[in-house]
N, C-alpha and C positions, 0 to 999 in steps of 0.2 A: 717240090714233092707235096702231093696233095694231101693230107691228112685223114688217116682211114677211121670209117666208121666203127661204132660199137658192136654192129653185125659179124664186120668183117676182121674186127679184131678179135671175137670170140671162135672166127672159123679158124683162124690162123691159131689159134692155141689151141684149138680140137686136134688139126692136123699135124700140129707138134707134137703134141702127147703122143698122138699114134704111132709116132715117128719108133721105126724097131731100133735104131740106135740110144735110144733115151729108155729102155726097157728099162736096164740094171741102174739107172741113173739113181747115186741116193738125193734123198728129199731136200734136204740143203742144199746141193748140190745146183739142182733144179730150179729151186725159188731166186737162189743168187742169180742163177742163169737169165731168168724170167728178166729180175726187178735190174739188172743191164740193158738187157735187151729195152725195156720200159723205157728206160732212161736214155737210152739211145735212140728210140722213138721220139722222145720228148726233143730233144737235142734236133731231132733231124727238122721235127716240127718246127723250133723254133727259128731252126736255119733256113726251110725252104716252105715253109707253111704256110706263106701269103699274112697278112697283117692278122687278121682271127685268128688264126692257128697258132701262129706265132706268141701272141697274144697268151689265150689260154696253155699253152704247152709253159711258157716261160713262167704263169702262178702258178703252174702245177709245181713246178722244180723250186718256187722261192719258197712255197709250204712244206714241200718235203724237206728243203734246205734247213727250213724255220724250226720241223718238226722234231729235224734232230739236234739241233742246235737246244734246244728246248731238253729233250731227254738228256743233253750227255749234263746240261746242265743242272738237272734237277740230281743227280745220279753225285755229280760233284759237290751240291750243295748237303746232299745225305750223309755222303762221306764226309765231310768239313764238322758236320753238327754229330756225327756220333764220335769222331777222333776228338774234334774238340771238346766233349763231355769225359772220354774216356781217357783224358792228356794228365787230367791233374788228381780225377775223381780217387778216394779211396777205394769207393767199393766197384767191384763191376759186376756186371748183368744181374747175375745168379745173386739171389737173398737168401744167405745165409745168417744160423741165431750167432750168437755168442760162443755156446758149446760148441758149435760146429767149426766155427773160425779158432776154436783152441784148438781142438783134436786135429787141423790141421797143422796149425800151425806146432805141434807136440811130434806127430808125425814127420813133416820136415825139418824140424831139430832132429829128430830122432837118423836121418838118412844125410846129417851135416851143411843143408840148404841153407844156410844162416839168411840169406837175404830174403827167402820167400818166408819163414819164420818168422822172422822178424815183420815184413809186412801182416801176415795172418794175424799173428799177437797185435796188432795196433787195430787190425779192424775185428778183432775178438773183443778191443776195450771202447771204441766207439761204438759198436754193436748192444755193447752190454750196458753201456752208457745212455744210450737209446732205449732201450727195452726198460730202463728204469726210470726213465722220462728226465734225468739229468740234463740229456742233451734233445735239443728235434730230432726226429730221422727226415736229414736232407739230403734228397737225392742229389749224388755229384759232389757232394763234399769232399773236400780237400783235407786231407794232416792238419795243416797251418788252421784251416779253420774249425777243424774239429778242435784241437789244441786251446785256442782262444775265445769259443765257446765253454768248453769244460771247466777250463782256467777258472771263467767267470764264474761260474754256476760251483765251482769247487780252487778257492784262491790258494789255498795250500799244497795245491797238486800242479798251480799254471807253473812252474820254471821245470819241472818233468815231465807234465805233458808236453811244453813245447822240447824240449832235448828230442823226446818220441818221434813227434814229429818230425825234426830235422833228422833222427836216423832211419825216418821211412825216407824221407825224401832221399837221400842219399844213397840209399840202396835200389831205390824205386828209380830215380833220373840224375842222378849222380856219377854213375858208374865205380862207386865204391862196394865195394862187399862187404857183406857182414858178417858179426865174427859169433862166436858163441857168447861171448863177454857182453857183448851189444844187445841179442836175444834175451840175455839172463836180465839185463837191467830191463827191461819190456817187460818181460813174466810179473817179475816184482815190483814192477809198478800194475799190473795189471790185478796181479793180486793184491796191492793193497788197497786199489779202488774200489774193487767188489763190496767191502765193507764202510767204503765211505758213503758219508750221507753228507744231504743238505744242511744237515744242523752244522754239520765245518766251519759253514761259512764263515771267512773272518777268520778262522780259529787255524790250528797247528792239522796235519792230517795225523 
């Protein structure tokens, strides 16, 4: 089979469009149609194309091959780097203050959500811990490391921030729930960080 020109390949898709059975055809529909047909072309190229045709038909198909191979991988690599930010992070997407991260998490105590409570209060206290320059704001932070940060920067509070910690983690990837008891101990730590300062250091909170 001889391999048709770019003339004759544009006639041949004039007269397919025109084609009255293809009127109602929808537009997906039609392109899939198309890039078969294409592909079928290429194929026949490479099977009876004489050595040039052959030739060019078979790069054409390693680049498409390449091209998708390329996309599904870029596509996997996106997904891989946003799950594994969002696997351990405390916080996600949305930036929210302090206040905002209480009043939710007040709101689902309020509706008996202990476990989303419970998280909102931990990132209402790393939140607020941030805004007061206690802790960095780093993106992708974890519990554990917020925990071992604060700790530092506040030693009288590290054996309850890490507890904090281990009750987000547990309700976060655990699969334990949380209870109201657990929430309550987060509140009260959380309130009694509000008023701690640096000068602690060392000292009793």
């Amino acid at each position: 089979m001889t391999p048709i020109g770019r003339d004759e390949a544009a006639a041949r898709a004039a007269r397919e469009l025109l084609d009255p059975q293809y009127t109602d055809e929808q537009l997906f529909d039609r392109l899939y149609r198309y890039f078969n047909q294409f592909l079928g072309d290429l194929m026949d190229g490479v099977a009876g194309g004489g050595t040039t045709g052959g030739i060019i038909a078979a790069v054409v198909i390693v680049l498409i091959l390449v091209g998708v191979a390329a996309l599904i991988g870029w596509q996997l690599r996106r997904t891989s780097r946003r799950n594994g930010t969002a696997a351990g992070a405390l916080f996600g997407e949305r930036a929210m203050s302090a206040a905002e991260h209480r009043l939710a998490a007040e709101r689902l105590a309020g509706e008996g959500r202990w476990s989303e409570a419970i998280q909102e209060r931990l990132r209402a206290i790393a939140r607020d811990l941030e805004e007061r320059a206690l802790v960095d704001g780093m993106p992708g932070r974890t519990a554990d490391e917020l925990a071992a940060e604060a700790g530092a920067a506040l030693p009288g509070f590290a054996g309850e921030l890490a507890a904090a910690a281990r009750s987000f983690d547990d309700v976060t990837y655990g699969g334990i729930a949380g209870t109201g008891d657990a929430y309550a101990t987060m509140t009260g730590l959380d309130e009694r960080l509000r008023s701690a300062r640096p000068a602690l250091l060392g000292g009793a909170p």
